[in-house]
N, C-alpha and C positions, 0 to 999 in steps of 0.2 A: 514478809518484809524484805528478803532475798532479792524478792521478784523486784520489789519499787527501788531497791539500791541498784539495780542493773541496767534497770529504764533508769534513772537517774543521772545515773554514765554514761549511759547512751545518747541522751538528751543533751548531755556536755560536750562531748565528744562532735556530734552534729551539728549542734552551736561554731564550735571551732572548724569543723570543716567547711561550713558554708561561708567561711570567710566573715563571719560577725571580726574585726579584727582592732589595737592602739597599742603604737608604742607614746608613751607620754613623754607630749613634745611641750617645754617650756615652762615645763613648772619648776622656776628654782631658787624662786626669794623667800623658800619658807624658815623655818626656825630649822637649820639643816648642821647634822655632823659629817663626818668623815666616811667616806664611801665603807669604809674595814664595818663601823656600829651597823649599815644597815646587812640586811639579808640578802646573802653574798649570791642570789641564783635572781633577783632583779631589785627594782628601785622604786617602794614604795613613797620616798618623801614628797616626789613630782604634786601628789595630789594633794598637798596643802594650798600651793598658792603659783598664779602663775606668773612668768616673769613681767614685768615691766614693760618691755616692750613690745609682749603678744599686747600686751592690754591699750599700750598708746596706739598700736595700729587699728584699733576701732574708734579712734579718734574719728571727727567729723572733718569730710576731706576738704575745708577750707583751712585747717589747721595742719603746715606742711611741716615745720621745724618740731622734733620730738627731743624730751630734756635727756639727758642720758639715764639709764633702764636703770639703773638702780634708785633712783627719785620715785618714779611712779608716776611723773607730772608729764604734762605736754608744755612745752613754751610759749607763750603770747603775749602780746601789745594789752589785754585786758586782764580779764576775769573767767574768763572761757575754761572747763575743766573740761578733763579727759571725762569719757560717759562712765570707763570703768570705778572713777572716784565717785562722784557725784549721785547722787546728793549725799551721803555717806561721810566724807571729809572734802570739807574747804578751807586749806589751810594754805595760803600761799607762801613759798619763798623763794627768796629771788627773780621774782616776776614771774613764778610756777604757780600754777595752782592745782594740789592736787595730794596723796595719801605719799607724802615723804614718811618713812621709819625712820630716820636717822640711819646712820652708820651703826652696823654692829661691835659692840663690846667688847674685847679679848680679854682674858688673862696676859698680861707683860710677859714677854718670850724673851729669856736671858740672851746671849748675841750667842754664846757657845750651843746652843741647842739648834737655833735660829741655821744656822751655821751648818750642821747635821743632819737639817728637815723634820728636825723635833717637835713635835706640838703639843701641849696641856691645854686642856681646856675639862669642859664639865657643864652642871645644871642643877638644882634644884625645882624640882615638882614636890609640889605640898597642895592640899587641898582637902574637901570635905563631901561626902556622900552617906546620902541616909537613905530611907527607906519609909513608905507611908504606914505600912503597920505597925510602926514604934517596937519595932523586935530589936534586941541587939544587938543583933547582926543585921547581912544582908543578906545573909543566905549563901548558896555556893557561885556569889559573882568573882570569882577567882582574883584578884589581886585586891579587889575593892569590896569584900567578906566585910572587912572591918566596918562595925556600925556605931563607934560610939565615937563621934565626932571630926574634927578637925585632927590630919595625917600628914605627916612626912614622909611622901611616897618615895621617894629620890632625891637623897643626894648623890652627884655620882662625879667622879676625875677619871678622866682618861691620860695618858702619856703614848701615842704614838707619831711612827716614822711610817708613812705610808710609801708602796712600794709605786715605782712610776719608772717605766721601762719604754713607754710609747711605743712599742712594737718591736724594741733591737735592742739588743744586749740585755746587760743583768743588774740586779739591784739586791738590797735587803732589806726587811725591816721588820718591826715587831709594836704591838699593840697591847696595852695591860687598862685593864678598868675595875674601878674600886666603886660600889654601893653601901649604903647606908641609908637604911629606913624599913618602913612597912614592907617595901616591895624584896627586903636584904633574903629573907629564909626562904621566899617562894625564887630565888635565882640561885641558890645555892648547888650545889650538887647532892641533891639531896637522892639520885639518883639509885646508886651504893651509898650512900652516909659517909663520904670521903671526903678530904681537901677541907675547903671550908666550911662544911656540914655541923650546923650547932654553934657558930661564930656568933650569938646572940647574947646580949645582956639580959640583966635580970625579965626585962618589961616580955612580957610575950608577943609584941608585935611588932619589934624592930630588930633587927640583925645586919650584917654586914653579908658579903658576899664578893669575888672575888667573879665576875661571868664572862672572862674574857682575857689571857695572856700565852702568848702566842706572837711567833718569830714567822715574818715570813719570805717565802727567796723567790725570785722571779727571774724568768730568762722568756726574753722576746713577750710571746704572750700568753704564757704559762705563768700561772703563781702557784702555789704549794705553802698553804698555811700548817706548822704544827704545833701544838700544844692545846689548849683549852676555849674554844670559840662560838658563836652563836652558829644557831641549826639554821640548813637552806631552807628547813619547813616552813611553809604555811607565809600571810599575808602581813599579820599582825605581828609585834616584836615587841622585847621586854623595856627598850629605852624610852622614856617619854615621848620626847622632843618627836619622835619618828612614826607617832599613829597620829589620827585623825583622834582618835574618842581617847574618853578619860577611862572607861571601863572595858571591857577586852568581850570578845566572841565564848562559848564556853569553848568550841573547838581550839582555838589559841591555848587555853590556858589546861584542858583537859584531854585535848585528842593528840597534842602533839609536843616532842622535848623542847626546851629552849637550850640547852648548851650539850656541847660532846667536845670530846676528849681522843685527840688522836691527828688523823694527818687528813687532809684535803687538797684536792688539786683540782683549778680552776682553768680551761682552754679556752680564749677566746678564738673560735674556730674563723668567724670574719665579723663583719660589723652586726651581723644578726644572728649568729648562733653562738651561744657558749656552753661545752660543756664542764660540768664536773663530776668529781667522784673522790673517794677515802675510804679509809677503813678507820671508826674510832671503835670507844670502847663502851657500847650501849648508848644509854640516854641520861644527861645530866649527871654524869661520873665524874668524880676526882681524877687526880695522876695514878692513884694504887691500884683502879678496875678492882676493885675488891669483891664483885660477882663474878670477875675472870667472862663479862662479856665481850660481844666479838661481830661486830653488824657492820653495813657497809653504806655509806650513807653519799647520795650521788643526783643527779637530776642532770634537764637539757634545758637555755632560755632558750625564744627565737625572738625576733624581731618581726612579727608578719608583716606588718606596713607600718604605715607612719605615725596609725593610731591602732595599733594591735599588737600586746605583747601577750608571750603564753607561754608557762613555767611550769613542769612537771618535776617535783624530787620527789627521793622517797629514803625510806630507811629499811633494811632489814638484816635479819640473823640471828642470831646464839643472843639470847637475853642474861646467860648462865645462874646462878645460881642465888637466893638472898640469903638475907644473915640467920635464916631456919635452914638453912642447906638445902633447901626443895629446891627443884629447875624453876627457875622464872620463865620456862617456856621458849619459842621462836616468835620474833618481832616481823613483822612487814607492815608498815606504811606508807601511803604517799598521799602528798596534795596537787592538786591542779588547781593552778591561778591562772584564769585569762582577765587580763585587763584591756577596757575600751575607752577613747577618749570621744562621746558622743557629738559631741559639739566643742568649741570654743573652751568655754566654761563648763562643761558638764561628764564627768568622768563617771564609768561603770566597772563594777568588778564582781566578779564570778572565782568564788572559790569553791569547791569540792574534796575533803579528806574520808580517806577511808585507811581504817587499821586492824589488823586483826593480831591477838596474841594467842597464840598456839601452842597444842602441843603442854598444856599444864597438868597441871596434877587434878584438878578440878573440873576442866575442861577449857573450851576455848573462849574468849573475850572475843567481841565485834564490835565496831562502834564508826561511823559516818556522817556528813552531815553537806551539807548546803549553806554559806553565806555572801551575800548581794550586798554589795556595798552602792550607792550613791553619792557623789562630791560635787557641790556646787561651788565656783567662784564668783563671789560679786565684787570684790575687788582686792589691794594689797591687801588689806585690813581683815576682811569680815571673808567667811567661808561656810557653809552648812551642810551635814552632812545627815545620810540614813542607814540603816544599817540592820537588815533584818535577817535571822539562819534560824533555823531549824537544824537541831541534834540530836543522832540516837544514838542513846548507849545501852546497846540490847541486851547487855546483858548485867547492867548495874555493877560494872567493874570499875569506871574512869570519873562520874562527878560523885555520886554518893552511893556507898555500899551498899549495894542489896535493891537501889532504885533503879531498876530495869525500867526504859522508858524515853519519852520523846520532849524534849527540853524546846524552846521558842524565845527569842525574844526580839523585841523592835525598839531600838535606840533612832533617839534624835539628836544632834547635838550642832554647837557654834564653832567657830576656831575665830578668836577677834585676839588682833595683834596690835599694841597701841604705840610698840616698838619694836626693833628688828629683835633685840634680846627678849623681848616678852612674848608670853603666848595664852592667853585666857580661855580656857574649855569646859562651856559649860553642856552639861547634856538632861533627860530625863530616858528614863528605860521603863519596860513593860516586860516582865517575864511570865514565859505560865508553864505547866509543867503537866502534862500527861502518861499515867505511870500505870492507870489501869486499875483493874484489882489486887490489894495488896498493895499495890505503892506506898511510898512513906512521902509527907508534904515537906517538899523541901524547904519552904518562906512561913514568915511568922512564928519562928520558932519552932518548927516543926507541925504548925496549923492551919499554913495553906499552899495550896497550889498555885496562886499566882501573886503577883509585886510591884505595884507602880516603886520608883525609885529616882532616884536625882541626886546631882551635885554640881561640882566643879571643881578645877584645879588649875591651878596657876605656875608654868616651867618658865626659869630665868636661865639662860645660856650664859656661860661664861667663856 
């Protein structure tokens, strides 16, 4: 298995040298937060929707006058719609014809914040996902386990001042974000058992969670975030609004941290390279590091062309010690993201994680994998997405104990926006699970190896 993870890198690696290459250009009417929520080492939200005016430029060249890009519409003397609407939505106004959202919704920004460069805002994601074996769960689909109905995945409030220095002088600012729901105890720092570990009510699948507060300083184009913040790792990210699918990769949810604790520093080296680097305190840790870990957590973006971007971070060091006093071993991680924008409409993404935990009492944990993403754009509105990885965790440490083995699954899904504030995701998935002899079935209760599954969920921006 050694041998197929090294050709595997290899294969990546090759990929990216032969110039397969996208930085993603013009996608930015989607349901979008503040540059601080997404992952700080490149710009996943691009691949919800693309703007307005890529799309009026496929306009039919007898139609010269385009409405302004944030409509959607082309302007005309008839009925004539942009091709990127049509037939999809024909809604005209003001002599437009074409997928107007409306204007987006804010929370009322008091004048003294306004004043500051203060922002509130937030969302709610609720929704519902089952499983066709009628088991009560869903098995280990990481945020979306829960199988017994209708869920309040997120409710979430932000308060930031983002920093903006445009390349000269200095700024400051600071970012705090508040959860509430299903998704509250898998954000927690449950890491050490610190901060706000155990913030849960009675119900056992909702809790609160705290994934994000942190000051940060900026001079020219240097930033340096410190205190409590989301990890450069990996594609996929905890806040709704900012993935494509309603259910997550296992790799997202099982190969890698979502929050650290500690100091980061970000270098925009020129328009196409950034690096960074910090030192926190392991993975998903409180303020007390109460394993007294001690890792260093860093990566490089580039910009290869105009449609090729390619992101390596990684994590590693002193995992120190859990609350049995044994070493929790040495950490090294990393992910590589190459993203390609194929066409117009058609965006490609290539991720590969690989992590190894060392150095134990027991011995060492391994675990890698492969996921391919696909994004279609059909227009403001409607978007489709695919989503297939392959993961191994060889050594049954990271999805279920003692299941040494090779995980798969194939997600299909919608992204349909009926407003700028709305975002409707529906998807179905296929898992199957290959563990060998001995293996334990991870679906149906513990009685099978594989899962059709389905739902959808519905995020309101505020």
């Amino acid at each position: 298995m050694r041998t197929v993870k090294w050709m595997m890198i290899g294969s990546l690696l090759g990929v990216v040298l032969t110039g397969v290459a996208t930085a993603n250009e013009g996608w930015a009417s989607g349901v979008r937060q503040p540059s601080s929520v997404q992952q700080t080492a490149f710009d996943y939200d691009p691949h919800l929707y693309f703007s307005a005016q890529d799309q009026a430029s496929e306009s039919p060249s007898d139609v010269t006058e385009v409405a302004p890009a944030d409509t959607g519409c082309v302007a005309d003397s008839g009925d004539v719609c942009a091709p990127s609407c049509a037939p999809s939505c024909r809604r005209c106004r003001s002599g437009c014809c074409g997928c107007d959202l409306g204007d987006p919704w804010t929370l009322p920004q008091p004048c003294f914040l306004q004043s500051r460069g203060i922002e509130v805002g937030g969302w709610v994601s609720a929704g519902l996902f089952t499983n066709s074996l009628g088991a009560t769960d869903n098995g280990p689909l990481g945020f979306n386990n829960v199988g017994d109905g209708f869920t309040m995945n997120q409710l979430w409030v932000y308060v930031e001042k983002a920093t903006d220095t445009r390349g000269y002088g200095a700024d400051i600012g600071f970012r705090f974000d508040y959860v509430f729901g299903v998704d509250g105890p898998d954000t927690q720092s449950f890491g050490d058992e610190g901060w706000d570990f155990n913030w849960n009510p009675n119900s056992r699948d909702y809790g609160s969670a705290i994934p994000q507060l942190y000051v940060e300083l900026a001079v020219n184009d240097l930033t340096v975030k410190l205190g409590h913040f989301y990890t450069l790792i990996g594609w996929e990210v905890v806040t709704a609004p900012d993935n494509f699918f309603y259910t997550h990769s296992y790799t997202m949810y099982y190969a890698e941290p979502f929050t650290h604790t500690g100091g980061l520093a970000s270098w925009a080296v020129n328009d196409n390279v950034t690096v960074h680097g910090g030192w926190t305190m392991g993975w998903d840790s409180g303020w007390e590091n109460l394993n007294d870990a001690s890792t260093f957590l860093g990566g490089v973006s580039f910009a290869l062309s105009d449609r090729t971007s390619l992101t390596w971070a990684l994590t590693s060091g002193d995992f120190g010690a859990g609350k049995n006093g044994l070493s929790e071993g040495d950490i090294y991680m990393n992910s590589i993201v190459l993203e390609h924008q194929l066409t117009q409409r058609l965006s490609y993404i290539l991720q590969h994680d690989l992590g190894v935990n060392s150095n134990l009492p027991g011995g060492d944990n391994e675990w890698y994998g492969v996921n391919q993403y696909l994004v279609y754009q059909l227009n403001d509105r409607w978007a489709g997405g695919l989503r297939f990885e392959w993961f191994r965790d060889d050594n049954g440490a990271r999805v279920i104990q003692g299941n040494a083995g090779d995980y798969y699954e194939l997600t299909a899904g919608l992204n349909y926006k009926p407003h700028a504030n709305v975002m409707l995701r529906p998807e179905i998935r296929f898992d199957w699970y290959d563990g060998g002899v001995g293996g334990g079935r991870p679906f149906g209760n513990g009685t099978r190896n594989e899962q059709f599954s389905g739902g959808f969920d519905c995020i309101v921006t505020f």
